[in-house]
C-alpha positions in Angstrom: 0.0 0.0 0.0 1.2 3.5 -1.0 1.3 6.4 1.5 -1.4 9.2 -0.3 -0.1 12.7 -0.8 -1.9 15.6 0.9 -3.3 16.4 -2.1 -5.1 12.7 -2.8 -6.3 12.9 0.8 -8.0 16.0 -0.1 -9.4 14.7 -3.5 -10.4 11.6 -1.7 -12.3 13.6 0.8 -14.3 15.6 -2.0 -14.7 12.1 -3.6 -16.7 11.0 0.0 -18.6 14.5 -0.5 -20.0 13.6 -3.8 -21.5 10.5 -3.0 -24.0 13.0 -0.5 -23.8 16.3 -2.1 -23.5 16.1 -5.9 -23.0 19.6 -6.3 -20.5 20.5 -3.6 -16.7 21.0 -5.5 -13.1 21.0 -5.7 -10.8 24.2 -6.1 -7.1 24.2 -6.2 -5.9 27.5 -7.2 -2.3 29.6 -7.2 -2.7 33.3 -7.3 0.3 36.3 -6.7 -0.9 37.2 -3.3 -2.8 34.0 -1.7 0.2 31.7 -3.3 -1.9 28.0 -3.7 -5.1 28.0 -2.3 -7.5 24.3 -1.7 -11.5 24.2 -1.6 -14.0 22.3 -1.1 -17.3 24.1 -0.8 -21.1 23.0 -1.0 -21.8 24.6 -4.3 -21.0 27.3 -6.8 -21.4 30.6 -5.4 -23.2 31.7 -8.6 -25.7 29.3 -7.8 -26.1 29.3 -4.0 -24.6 32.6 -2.5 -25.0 31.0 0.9 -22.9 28.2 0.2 -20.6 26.8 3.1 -16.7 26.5 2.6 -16.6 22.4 4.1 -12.5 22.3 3.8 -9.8 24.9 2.7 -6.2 25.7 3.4 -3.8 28.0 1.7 0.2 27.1 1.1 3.3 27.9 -0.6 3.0 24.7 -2.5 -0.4 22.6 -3.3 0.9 19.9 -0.9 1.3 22.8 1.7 -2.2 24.2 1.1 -3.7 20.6 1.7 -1.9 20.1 4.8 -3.5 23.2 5.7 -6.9 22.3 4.8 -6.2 18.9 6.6 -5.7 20.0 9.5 -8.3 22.7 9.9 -10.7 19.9 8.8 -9.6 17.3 10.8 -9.9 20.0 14.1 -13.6 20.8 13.0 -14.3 16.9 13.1 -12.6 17.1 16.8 -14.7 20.2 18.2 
């Protein structure tokens, strides 16, 4: 068995969101002032402007960013 990246970890979570929420979605994005940013959020905000952000992390590096989002997830599951 092969240790998952951060970034699988995060995918696989969205892939556990789908099976419930069919609309809720994935974002991994790189700007000049936020550096690499990770989503997951409920819905598009063009479609529900009360969406809720369910997992996100920001990160020098994509692998950063979704150790981030990891463990900001992981202490919501823990509150």
């Amino acid at each position: 068995m092969t240790n998952q990246s951060n970034l699988e970890k995060v995918m696989a979570i969205h892939a556990e969101m789908l099976q419930t929420n069919h609309y809720c979605y994935f974002e991994l994005a790189y700007t000049r002032y936020t550096d690499w940013m990770v989503w997951i959020c409920s819905n598009a905000r063009e479609q529900d402007p009360n969406r809720k952000i369910l997992l996100q992390g920001q990160g020098c590096t994509p692998e950063e960013a979704c150790v981030d989002a990891l463990n900001k997830y992981e202490g919501q599951a823990n509150d």
